[in-house]
C-alpha positions in Angstrom: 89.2 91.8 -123.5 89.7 88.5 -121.8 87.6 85.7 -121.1 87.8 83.0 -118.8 85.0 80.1 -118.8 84.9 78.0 -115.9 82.0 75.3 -117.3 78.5 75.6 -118.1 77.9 79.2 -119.2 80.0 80.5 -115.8 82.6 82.9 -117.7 84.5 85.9 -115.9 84.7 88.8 -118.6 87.4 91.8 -118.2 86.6 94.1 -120.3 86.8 98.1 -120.5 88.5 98.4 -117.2 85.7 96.3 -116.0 85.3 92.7 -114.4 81.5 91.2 -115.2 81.0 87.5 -114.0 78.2 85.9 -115.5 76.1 82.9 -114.1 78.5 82.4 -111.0 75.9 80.7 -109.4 76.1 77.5 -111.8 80.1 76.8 -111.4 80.5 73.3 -111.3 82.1 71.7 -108.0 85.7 72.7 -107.6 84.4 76.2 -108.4 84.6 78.6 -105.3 81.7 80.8 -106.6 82.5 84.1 -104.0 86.3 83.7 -105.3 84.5 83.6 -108.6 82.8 87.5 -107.9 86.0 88.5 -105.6 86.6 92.1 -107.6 83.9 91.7 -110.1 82.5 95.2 -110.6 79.2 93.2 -111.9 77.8 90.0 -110.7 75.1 88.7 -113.8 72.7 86.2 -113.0 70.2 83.9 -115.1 72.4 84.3 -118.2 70.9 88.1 -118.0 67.8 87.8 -117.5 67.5 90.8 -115.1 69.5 93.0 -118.1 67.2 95.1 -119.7 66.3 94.1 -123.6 68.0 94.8 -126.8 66.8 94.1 -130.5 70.2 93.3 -132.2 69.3 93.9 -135.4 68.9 97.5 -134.6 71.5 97.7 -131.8 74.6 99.7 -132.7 78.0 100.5 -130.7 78.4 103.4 -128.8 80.7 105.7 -130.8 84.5 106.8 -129.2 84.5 109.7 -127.4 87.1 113.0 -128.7 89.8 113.4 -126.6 88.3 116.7 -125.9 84.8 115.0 -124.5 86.7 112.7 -122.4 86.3 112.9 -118.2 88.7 111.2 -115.9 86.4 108.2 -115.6 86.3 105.1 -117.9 82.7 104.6 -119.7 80.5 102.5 -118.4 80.4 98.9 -119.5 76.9 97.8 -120.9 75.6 94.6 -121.0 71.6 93.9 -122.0 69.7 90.7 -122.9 68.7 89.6 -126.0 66.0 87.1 -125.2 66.6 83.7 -123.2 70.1 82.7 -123.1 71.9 85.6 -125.5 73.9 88.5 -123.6 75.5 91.4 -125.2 77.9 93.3 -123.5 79.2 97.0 -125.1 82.8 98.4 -123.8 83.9 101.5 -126.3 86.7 101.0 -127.8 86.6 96.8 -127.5 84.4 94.7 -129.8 81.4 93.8 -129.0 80.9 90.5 -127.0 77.7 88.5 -127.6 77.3 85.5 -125.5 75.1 83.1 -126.5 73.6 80.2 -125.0 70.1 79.8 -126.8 68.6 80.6 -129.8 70.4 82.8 -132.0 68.1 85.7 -132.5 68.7 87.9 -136.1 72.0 90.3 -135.6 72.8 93.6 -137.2 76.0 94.9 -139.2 77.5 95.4 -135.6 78.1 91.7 -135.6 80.8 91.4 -138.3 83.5 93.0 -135.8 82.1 91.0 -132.7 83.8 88.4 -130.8 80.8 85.5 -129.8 81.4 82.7 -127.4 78.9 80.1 -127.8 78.1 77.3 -125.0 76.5 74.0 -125.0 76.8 70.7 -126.1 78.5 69.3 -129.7 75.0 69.7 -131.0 74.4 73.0 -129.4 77.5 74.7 -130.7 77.2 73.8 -134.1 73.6 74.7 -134.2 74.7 78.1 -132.7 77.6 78.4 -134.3 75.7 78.0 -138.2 73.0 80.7 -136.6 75.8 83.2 -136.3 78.0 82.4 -139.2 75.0 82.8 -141.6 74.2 86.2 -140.6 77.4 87.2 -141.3 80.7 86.3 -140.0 82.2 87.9 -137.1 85.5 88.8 -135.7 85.5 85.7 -133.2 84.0 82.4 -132.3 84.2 81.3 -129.1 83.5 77.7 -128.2 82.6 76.6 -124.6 82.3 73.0 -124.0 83.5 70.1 -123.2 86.1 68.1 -125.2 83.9 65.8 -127.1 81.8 69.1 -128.0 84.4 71.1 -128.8 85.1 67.9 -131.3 81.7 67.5 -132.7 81.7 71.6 -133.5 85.0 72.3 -134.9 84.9 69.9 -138.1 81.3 71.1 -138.6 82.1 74.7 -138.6 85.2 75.0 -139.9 84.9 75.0 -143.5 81.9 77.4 -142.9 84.1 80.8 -141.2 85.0 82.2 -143.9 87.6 84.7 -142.2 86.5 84.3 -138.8 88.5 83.2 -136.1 87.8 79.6 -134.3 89.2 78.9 -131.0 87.9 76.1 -128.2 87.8 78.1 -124.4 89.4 75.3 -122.0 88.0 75.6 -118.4 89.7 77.8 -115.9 92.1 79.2 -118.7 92.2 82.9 -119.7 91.6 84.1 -123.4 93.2 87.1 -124.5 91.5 88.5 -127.2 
């Protein structure tokens, strides 16, 4: 998996053999938004609002196919809404990726191997961040703002991960995860 954020909550996702661009439309100046979507095999607007629903408390991962079950093709990459500003996105055999702008709705057991990126201001990510970390902490947290947020979140979460990993997404660089 690798995530680039570009500002705002424009990020350009490869996972699962797939490229997904969310919320091209709000790149800020600078941004060429149709280089943005050049090769994306899925364009997501509205922070996935179009995506049809999930309840994440009951959502679970798609289990790896057997060797012997495998086609030629790669599976499909998923991604659904999970109410106004909160995106999941399923590739098997990757972690799931939860994208959250808004309210942090109640997660399942799923969540613990799950990488999150969070966006917003200082307020906003540690808000989001506390959501997440106190239904149990995941694999990853992902913060994407800018500097003064990212320094405003980190001392207020930090103490709080309790084995999950903290990194700050800078604009227009790539995150190998």
């Amino acid at each position: 998996m690798k995530l680039t954020w570009f500002g705002g909550a424009t990020i350009r996702i490869h996972i699962g053999g797939a490229i997904l661009v969310v919320d091209a439309e709000g790149a800020p100046a600078g941004i060429d938004a149709a280089e943005l979507v050049s090769g994306a095999d899925v364009v997501i607007t509205g922070f996935g609002a179009e995506l049809p629903e999930v309840d994440l408390a009951g959502w679970k991962p798609r289990k790896v196919p057997r060797l012997l079950d495998e086609g030629e093709d790669l599976p499909v990459v998923e991604a659904w809404s999970a109410g106004s500003g909160v995106m999941l996105v399923e590739a098997i055999g990757e972690a799931p990726l939860l994208l959250v702008a808004g309210d942090v709705p109640g997660l399942g057991r799923w969540a613990d191997g799950a990488v999150v990126a969070l966006f917003g201001d200082g307020a906003g990510l540690i808000a989001r961040g506390e959501a997440v970390l106190e239904e149990g902490p995941p694999r990853l947290l992902a913060l994407a703002g800018d500097e003064a947020a990212i320094d405003m979140a980190i001392p207020a979460l930090r103490d709080r991960l309790d084995g999950t990993g903290l990194v700050a997404l800078e604009a227009g660089m790539a995150l190998e995860v």
